[in-house]
C-alpha positions as CSV (number, residue, x, y, z in Angstrom):
1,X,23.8,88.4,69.7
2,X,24.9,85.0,69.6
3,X,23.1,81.9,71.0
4,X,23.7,81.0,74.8
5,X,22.6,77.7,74.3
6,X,22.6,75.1,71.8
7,X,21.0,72.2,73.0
8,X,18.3,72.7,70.1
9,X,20.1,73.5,67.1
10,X,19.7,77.2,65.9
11,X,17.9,76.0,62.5
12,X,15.3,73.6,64.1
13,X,11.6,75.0,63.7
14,X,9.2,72.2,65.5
15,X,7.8,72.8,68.9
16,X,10.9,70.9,71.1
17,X,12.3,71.9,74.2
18,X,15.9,70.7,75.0
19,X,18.6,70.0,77.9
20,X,22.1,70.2,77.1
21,X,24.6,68.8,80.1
22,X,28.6,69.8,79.5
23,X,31.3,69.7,81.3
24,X,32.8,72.5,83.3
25,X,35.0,73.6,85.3
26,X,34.7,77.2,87.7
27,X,37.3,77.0,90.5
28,X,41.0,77.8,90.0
29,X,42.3,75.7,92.7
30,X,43.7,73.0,90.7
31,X,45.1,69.8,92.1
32,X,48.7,68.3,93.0
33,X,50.8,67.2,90.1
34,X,49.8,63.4,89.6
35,X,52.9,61.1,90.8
36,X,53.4,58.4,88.3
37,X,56.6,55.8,88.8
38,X,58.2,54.1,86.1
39,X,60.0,50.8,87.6
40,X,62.8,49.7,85.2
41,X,64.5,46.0,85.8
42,X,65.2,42.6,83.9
43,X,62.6,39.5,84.7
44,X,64.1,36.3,85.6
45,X,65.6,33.5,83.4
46,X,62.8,31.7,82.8
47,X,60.3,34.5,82.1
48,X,62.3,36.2,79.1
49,X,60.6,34.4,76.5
50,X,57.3,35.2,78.0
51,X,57.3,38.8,78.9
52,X,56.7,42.4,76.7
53,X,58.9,45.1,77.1
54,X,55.7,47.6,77.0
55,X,54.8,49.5,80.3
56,X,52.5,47.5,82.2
57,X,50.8,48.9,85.5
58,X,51.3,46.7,88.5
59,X,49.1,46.7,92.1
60,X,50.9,44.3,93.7
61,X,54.0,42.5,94.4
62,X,52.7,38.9,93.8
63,X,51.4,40.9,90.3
64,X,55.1,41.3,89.4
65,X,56.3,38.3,90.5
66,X,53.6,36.7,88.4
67,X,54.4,38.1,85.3
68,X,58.1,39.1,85.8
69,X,59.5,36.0,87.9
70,X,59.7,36.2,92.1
71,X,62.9,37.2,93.8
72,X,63.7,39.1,89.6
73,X,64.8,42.8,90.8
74,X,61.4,43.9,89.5
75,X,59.4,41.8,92.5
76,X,62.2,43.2,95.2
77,X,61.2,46.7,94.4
78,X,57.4,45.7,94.4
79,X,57.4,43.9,97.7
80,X,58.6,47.4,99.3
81,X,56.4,49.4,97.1
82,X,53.6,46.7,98.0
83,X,54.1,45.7,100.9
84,X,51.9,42.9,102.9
85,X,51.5,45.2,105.7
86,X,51.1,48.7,105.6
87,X,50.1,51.3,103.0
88,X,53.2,51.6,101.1
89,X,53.4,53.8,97.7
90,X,49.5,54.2,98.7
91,X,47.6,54.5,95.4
92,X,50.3,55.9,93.3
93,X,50.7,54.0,89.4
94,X,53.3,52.3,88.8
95,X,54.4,51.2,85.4
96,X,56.6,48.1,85.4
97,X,59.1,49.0,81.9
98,X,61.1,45.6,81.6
99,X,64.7,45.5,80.1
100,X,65.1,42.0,78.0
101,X,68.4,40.5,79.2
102,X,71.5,41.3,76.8
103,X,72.5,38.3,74.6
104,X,74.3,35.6,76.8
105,X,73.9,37.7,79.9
106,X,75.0,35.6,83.0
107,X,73.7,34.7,85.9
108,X,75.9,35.1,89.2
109,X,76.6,31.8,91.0
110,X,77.9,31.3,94.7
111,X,78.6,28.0,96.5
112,X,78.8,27.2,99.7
113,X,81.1,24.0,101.3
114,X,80.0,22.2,104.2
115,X,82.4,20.6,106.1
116,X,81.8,18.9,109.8
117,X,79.0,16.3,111.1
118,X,76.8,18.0,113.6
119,X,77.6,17.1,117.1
120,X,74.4,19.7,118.5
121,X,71.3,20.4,117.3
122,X,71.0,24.4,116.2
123,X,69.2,26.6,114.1
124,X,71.5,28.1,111.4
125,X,70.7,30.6,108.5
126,X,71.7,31.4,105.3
127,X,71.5,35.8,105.1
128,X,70.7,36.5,101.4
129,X,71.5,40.4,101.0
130,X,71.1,41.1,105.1
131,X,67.9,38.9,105.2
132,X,67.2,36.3,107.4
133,X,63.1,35.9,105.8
134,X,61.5,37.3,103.5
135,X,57.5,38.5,103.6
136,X,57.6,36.0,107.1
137,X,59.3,32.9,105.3
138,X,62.3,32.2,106.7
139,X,66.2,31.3,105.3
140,X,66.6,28.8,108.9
141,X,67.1,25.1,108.6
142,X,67.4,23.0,111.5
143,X,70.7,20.8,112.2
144,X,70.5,17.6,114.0
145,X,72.9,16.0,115.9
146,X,74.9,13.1,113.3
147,X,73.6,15.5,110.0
148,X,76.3,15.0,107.5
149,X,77.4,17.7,105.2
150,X,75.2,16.1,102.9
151,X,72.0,16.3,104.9
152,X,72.5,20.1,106.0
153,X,73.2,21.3,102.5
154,X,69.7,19.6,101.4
155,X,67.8,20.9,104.8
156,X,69.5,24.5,103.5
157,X,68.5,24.4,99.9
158,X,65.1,23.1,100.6
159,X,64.9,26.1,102.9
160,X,66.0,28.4,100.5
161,X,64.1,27.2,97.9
162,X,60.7,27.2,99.7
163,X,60.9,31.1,100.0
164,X,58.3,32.4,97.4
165,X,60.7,35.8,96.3
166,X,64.1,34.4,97.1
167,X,66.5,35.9,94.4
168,X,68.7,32.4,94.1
169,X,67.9,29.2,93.6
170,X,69.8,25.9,95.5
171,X,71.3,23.3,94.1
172,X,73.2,21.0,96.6
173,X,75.8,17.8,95.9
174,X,77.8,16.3,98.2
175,X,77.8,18.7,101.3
176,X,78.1,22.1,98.3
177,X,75.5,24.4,98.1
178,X,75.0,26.3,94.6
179,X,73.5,29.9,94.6
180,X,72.3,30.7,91.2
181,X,71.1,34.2,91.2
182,X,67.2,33.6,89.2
183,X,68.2,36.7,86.6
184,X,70.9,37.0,84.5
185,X,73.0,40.6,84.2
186,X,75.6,42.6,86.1
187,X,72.5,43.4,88.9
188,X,73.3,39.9,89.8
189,X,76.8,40.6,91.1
190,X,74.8,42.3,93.6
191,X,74.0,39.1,95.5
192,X,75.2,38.8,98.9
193,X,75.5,35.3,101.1
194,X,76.8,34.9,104.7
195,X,75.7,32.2,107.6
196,X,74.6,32.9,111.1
197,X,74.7,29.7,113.0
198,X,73.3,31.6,115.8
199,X,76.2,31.1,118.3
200,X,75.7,27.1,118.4
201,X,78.5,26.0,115.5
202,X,77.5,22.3,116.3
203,X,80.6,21.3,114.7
204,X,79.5,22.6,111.7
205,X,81.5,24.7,109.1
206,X,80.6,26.6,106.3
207,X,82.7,28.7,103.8
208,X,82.4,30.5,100.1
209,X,84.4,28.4,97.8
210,X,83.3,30.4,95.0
211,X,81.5,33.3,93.4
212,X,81.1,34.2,89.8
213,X,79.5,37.5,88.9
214,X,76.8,37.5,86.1
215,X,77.3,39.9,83.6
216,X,75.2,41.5,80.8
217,X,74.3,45.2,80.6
218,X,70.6,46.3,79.4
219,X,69.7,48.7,76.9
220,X,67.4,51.4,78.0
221,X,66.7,53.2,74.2
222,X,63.0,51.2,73.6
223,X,62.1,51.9,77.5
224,X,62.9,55.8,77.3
225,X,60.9,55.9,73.6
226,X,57.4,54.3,75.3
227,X,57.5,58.2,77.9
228,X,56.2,59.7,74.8
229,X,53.5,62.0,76.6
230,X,52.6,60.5,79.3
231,X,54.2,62.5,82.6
232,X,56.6,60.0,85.0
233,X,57.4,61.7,87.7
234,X,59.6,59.2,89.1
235,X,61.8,56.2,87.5
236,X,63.2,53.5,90.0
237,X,66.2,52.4,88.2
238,X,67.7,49.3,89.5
239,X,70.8,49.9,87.4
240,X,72.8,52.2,89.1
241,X,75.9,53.5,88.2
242,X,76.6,51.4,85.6
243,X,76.1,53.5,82.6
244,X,72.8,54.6,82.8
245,X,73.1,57.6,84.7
246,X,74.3,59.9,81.7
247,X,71.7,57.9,79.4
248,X,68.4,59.0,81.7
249,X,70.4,62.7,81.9
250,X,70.6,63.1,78.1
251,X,67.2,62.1,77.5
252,X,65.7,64.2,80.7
253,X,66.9,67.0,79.8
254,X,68.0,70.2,81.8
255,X,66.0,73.5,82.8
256,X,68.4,75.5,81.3
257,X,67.4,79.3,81.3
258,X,68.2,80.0,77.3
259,X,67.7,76.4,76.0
260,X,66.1,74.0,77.7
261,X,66.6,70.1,76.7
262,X,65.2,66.7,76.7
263,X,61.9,67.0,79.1
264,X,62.4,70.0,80.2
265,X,62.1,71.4,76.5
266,X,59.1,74.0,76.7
267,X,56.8,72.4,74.3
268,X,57.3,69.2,76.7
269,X,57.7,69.4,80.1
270,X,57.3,65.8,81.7
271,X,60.3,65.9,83.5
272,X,61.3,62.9,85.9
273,X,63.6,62.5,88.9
274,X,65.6,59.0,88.4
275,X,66.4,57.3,92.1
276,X,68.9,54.9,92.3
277,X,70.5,53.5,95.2
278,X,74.1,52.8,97.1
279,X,74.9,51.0,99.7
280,X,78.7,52.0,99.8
281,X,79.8,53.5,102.9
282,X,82.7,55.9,102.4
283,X,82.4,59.8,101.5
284,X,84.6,59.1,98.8
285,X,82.9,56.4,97.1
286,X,79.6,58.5,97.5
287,X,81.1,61.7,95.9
288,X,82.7,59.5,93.5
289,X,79.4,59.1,91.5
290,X,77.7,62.6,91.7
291,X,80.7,64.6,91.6
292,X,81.8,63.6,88.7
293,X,81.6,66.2,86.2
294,X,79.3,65.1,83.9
295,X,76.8,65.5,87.1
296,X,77.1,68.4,88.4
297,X,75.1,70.6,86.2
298,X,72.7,67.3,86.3
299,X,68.9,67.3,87.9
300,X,67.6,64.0,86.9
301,X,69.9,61.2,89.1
302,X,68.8,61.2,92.7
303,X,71.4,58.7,95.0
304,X,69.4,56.7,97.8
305,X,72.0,55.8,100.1
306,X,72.0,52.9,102.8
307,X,75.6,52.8,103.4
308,X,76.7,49.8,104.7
309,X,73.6,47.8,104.0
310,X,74.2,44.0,102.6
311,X,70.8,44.7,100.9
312,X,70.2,45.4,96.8
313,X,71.3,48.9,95.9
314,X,67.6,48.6,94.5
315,X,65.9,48.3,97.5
316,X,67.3,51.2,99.0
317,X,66.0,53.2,95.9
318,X,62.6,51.8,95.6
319,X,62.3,52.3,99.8
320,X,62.9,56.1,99.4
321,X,60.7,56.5,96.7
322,X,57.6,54.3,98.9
323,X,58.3,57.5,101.0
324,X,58.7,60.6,98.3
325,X,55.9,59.7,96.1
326,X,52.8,60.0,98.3
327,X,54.2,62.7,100.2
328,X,54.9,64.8,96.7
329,X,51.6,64.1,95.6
330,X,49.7,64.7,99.1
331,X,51.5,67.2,100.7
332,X,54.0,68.8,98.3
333,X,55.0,72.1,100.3
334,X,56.4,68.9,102.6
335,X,59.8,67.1,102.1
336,X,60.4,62.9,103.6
337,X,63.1,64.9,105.7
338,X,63.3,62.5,108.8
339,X,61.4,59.7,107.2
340,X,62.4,56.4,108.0
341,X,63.0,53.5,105.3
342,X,60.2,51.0,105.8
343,X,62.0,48.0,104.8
344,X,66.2,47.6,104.1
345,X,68.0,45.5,106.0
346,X,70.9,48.0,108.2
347,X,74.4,47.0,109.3
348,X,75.3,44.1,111.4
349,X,77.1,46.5,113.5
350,X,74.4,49.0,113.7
351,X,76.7,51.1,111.9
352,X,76.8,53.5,108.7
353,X,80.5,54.7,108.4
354,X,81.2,57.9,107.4
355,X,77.8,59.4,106.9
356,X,77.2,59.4,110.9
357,X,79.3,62.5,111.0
358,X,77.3,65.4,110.6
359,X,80.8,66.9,108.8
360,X,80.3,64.4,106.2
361,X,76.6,64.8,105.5
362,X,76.8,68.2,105.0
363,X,80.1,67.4,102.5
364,X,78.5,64.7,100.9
365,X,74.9,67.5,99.9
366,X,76.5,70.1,98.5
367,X,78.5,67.6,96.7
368,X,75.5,66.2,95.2
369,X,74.6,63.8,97.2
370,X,71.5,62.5,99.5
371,X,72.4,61.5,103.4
372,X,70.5,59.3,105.9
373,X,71.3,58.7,109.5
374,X,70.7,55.6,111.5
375,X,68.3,55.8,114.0
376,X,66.3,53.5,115.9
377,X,67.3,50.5,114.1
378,X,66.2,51.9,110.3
379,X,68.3,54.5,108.1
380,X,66.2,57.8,108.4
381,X,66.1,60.8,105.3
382,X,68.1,63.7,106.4
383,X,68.2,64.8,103.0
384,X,67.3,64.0,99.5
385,X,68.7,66.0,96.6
386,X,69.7,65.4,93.0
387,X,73.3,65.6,91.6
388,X,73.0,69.4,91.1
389,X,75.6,71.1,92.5
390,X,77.2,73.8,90.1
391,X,80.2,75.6,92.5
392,X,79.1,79.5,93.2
393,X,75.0,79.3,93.1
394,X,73.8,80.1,96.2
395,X,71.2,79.1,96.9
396,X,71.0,76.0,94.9
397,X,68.3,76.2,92.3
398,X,67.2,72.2,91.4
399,X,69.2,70.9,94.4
400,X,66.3,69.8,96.8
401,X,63.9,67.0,95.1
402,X,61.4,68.6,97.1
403,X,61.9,71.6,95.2
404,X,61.8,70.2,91.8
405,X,58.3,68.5,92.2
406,X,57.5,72.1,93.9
407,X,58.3,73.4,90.1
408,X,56.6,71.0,88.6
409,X,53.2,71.4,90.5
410,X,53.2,75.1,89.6
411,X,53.5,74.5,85.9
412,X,51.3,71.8,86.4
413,X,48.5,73.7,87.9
414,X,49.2,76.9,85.6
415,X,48.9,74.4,82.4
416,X,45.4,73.1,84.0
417,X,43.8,77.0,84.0
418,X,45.5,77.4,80.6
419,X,43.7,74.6,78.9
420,X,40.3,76.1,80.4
421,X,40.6,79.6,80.0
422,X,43.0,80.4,77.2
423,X,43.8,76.9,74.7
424,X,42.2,77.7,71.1
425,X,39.9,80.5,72.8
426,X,39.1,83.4,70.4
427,X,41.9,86.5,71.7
428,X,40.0,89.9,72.0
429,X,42.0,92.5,73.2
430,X,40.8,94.2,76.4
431,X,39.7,97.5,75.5
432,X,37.3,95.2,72.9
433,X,33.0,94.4,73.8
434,X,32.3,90.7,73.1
435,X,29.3,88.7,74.4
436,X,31.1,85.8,71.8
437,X,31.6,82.2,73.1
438,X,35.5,81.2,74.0
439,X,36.5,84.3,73.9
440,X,39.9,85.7,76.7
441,X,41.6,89.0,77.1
442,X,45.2,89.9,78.4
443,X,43.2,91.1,81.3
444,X,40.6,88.0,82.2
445,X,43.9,85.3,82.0
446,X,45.6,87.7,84.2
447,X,42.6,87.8,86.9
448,X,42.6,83.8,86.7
449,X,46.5,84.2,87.2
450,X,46.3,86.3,90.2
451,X,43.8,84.4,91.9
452,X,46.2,81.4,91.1
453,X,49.3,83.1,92.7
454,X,47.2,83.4,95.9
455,X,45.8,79.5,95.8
456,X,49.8,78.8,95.6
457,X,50.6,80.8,98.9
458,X,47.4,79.7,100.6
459,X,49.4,75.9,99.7
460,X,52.5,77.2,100.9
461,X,54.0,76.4,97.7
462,X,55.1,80.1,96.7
463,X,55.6,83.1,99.2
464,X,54.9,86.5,98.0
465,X,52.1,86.4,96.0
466,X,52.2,89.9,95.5
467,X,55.8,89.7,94.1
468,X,54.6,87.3,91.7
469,X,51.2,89.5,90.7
470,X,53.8,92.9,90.2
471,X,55.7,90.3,87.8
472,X,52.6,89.5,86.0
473,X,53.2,90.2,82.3
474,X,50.5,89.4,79.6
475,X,50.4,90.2,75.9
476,X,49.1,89.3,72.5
477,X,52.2,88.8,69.6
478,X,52.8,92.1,67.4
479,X,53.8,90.1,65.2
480,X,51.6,86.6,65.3
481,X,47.7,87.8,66.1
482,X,47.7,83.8,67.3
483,X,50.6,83.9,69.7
484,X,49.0,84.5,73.4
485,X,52.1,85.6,75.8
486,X,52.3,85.3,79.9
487,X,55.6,85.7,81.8
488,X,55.5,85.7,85.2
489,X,58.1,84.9,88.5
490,X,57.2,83.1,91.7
491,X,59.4,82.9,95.0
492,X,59.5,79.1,96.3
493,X,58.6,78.5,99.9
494,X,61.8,76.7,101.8
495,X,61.9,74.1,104.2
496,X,62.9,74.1,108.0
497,X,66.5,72.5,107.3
498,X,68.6,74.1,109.8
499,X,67.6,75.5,113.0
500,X,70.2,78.0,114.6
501,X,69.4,79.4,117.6
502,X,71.9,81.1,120.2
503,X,71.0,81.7,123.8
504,X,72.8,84.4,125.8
505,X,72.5,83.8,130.0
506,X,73.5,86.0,132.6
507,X,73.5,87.0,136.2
């Protein structure tokens, strides 16, 4: 009989006693799937020459505005995933993965005329991208009566410019304001500037006179090579549509049933979901982007729409995933359905265009595509789903996001008990007597498995335990003595969606 303990080695002699302490694990409840973000986005202008390109985990806005320049699209995202108030992404990593600018990137550059001497005093603004302040400093600037063009562009630009994460800076000469975006790239071109004089012109006038979008596209090849093994759940991609959709889709991969890719390949598995956001407001500009071809067969891009919004594309991304991540990682039998954005600047006219028709929403998800309402002042989730949309499944298989992260917990949790009970264990078959160390039969994994199936319903991950237990399959290779097999089904719990209820009344 082998030795239950080695603490005192088995060829020692001398009177000793010993105390061994390992580590061990006895429960097959196993814990969410970790959410992990990966934040991609250029730093500003003057931090290129200062920052790496490797991953760098961030707690904190001022963090990434630090290192990666305030008001760059890296330290928009952070403020919402940080915010000053409130919990935010609550605890979850984030990895900040910089893209270095392309070679004579531009930046995007606005100005501003002033015309007028001010016969009132007022309080005008400058809104930068639907924002009056930012983080409680303000974009206002006081006019006097007799200020000169002159004098208002400098009490503007000093305005401006004293706003720790505004994304321009303000340069002013003779009554003309110049907004230079503080990164360089086609993100820039995002930039947004209009004036609210607050219904008190003063005699005061203001008008664009000119805007140049920057330019420069990124190169996401070094980024993608640093995933290696580690498992990101999520990437917030600032870039959009502009290229990189198909780039994150070839290197994620598909589930594919006879040959999986990318990292859904089977001796991988660390897929991600990729949110990027819109803030165009027409169905046909929505379904323009996931349903192209290339994305319907697609589960990696995920579109965070805030249609209408004067706010970055980004910032409707990184507010949707400050609501998916902790709830995926909590709660993940839960979805963010009616989850409000915490902080994107909505419509002037407290309107979002087409997707306020219910008609369109349900168009715009089985084209692929996520949908939000307006309510109560903030856009609100109705639902979030990938690109995936092939015509003639029904249901759906890697629609929902929910869904996916659902998938991912279960192989997540099965990989957990596999690395305890089964990884490099000695394989005895089960009509075999061993007392030996590390040893598992077909018939002990399939007891943990079992016992697994039931923590998943008691989660209200899976339904139907039993269903998956009858499709329960274990078996040692006849043909590879070290190849240990387990094939199994599961049945995924669903999600309150649509309620349908008919009343009949009578006399």
């Amino acid at each position: 009989m082998s030795s239950i303990s080695t603490a005192i080695g088995l060829q020692r002699m001398s009177r000793v006693s010993g105390y061994q302490l390992n580590k061990g694990s006895f429960s097959n409840e196993t814990p969410n799937l970790p959410q992990i973000v990966a934040m991609f986005g250029e730093a500003n202008v003057a931090n290129q020459g200062s920052i790496t390109t490797q991953a760098l985990q961030i707690t904190s806005a001022a963090q990434a505005g630090q290192v990666y320049g305030y008001g760059s699209p890296i330290h928009q995202m952070s403020r919402i995933l940080f915010p000053i108030s409130g919990s935010g992404i609550d605890g979850i990593p984030v990895f900040v993965m910089p893209q270095l600018s392309a070679e004579g990137a531009s930046q995007t550059v606005i100005e501003w005329t002033i015309t007028g001497t001010a016969t009132a005093n007022a309080t005008h603004t400058f809104v930068i991208n639907g924002r009056y302040n930012l983080d409680y400093q303000t974009y206002s600037f006081a006019v006097a009566i007799g200020d000169t063009p002159t004098a208002i562009a400098t009490k503007a630009a000093n305005a401006i410019n004293a706003v720790l994460g505004a994304p321009v800076a303000v340069t002013t000469a003779a009554g003309v304001l110049t907004f230079t975006t503080v990164w360089a790239g086609a993100t820039s071109a995002n930039i947004n500037i209009s004036v609210d004089n607050g219904g008190s012109a003063a005699g005061v006038t203001y008008a664009q006179t000119l805007n140049t979008a920057g330019a420069g596209a990124v190169d996401l090849t070094a980024t993608l090579a640093q995933f290696e093994s580690t498992w990101y759940t999520t990437v917030l991609n600032p870039y959009g549509d502009n290229g990189t959709l198909a780039e994150l889709e070839e290197f994620n991969g598909v589930p594919d049933n006879l040959n999986p890719t990318g990292q859904y390949s089977g001796d991988v598995f660390t897929p991600f979901m990729a949110f990027f956001g819109s803030t165009v407001s027409d169905v046909a500009n929505f379904t323009a982007i996931t349903n192209a071809s290339a994305r319907i067969s697609q589960v990696t891009n995920v579109l965070c729409p805030a249609p209408g919004s004067a706010g970055m594309n980004w910032e409707a991304a990184a507010n949707v995933v400050t609501l998916f991540c902790p709830i995926m990682q909590n709660t993940p039998q839960l979805d963010v359905n009616a989850q409000s954005y915490p902080d994107m600047p909505v419509p002037s006219t407290n309107t979002i265009g087409d997707m306020a028709s219910y008609n369109n929403r349900d168009l715009l998800v089985q084209a692929g595509c996520s949908t939000v309402t307006l309510v109560n002042g903030a856009y609100q989730i109705q639902d979030l789903v990938t690109t995936y949309h092939p015509a003639g499944e029904v249901p759906l298989q890697f629609n929902y996001c929910r869904n996916l992260n659902l998938d991912w917990n279960i192989k997540d949790g099965y990989s957990i008990l596999q690395a305890i009970y089964v990884n490099d264990k000695v394989i005895v078959a089960d009509n075999q007597v061993t007392t030996a160390a590390n040893a598992i039969k077909p018939s002990q994994w399939k007891a943990v498995v079992y016992d697994y199936f039931d923590n998943q319903a008691q989660a209200a991950l899976i339904n139907d335990p039993a269903f998956s237990k009858s499709s329960l399959n274990v078996q040692v290779s006849s043909t590879n003595p070290n190849r240990f097999e387990t094939a199994f089904s599961y049945k995924r719990t669903g999600i309150a969606r649509i309620e349908s209820t008919t009343a009949t009344a009578g006399f």
